[in-house]
C-alpha positions, 0 to 999 in steps of 0.5 A: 576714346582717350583724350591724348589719341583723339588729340592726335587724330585731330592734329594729323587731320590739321596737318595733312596739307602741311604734310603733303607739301613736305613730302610733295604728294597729292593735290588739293582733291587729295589733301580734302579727300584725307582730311574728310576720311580723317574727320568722318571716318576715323574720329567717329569710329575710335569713339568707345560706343561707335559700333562695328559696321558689317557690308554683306556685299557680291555678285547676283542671286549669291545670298546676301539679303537671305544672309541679311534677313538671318543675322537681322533676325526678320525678313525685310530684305526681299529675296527670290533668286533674281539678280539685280533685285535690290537697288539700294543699302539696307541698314539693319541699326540696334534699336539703342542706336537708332536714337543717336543721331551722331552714329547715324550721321556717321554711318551715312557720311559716304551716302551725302543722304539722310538715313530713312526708315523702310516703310515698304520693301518694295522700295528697295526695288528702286535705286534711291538713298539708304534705308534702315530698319531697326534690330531688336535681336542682334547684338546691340553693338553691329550694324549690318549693311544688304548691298545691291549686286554689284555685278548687275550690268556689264562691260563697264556698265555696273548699275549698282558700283556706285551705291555698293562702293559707298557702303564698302566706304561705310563699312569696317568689316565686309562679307564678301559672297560668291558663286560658282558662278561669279567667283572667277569674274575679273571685274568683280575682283578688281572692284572689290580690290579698290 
């Protein structure tokens, strides 16, 4: 990142509260929350060798562990036509990333957790922190994120919002999957309009 624009992202996270009592908009929980998106999201991500970081997110039994699987080049996802299967994020991390911790303090800055290996994929079954498996195959700059269902549950009660909002959070780019099924929900469209 070139000097001059970290310098300036450092300077309006500095002045955000000065800022937001000129304009008279926001509270201390806001003033904190832009601070925090300033330092732990967007310092990190202008940084020349932060990778592109790719959600694979939507409703029940709509392909994203198959479609996670495939770009990742193994199955580690488990897959099988059962919604709600998954209950936590998966990271698929190029081996070269895998070793600086920075980039992986980065990524899971939404989640408040340690980034942990998968030893079983049975413990995707199970809600929990994040879990990452290592990429020998991809590109070596692209982060893939396997998302639970955030549809699983009804009338308010999603199981899976919270831990799906947080990987949006932690994402740049995210591939949204439906069906024909799903594609109408309005709730589904709310929570991805967020």
């Amino acid at each position: 990142m070139e000097p001059t624009f970290y310098d300036a992202l450092n300077h309006l996270k500095d002045n955000i509260p000065r800022l937001a009592k000129l304009l008279k908009f926001g509270e201390g929980a806001d003033i904190a929350s832009w601070i925090n998106i300033v330092e732990a999201k967007l310092i990190p991500r202008f940084s020349s060798d932060f990778p592109i970081v790719a959600a694979i997110c939507g409703g029940g039994s709509s392909g994203k562990s198959t479609l996670f699987n495939a770009l990742s080049g193994e199955r580690h996802a488990p897959i099988g036509g059962r919604a709600g299967m998954n209950r936590r994020v998966l990271f698929s991390v190029p081996e070269t990333l895998v070793e600086q911790n920075r980039v992986v303090a980065d990524l899971v800055e939404p989640f408040k957790a340690d980034l942990q290996p998968l030893k079983d994929s049975a413990d995707l079954t199970t809600p929990g922190n994040p879990l990452y498996v290592i990429n020998r195959s991809g590109p070596k700059d692209l982060i893939l994120l396997d998302t639970p269902d955030f549809d699983t549950g009804a009338r308010g009660e999603y199981v899976n919002r919270d831990v799906t909002r947080m990987a949006l959070e932690a994402s740049d780019i995210f591939i949204y999957i439906f069906t024909n099924s799903n594609y109408n929900n309005r709730d589904n469209t709310d929570f991805v309009a967020r």
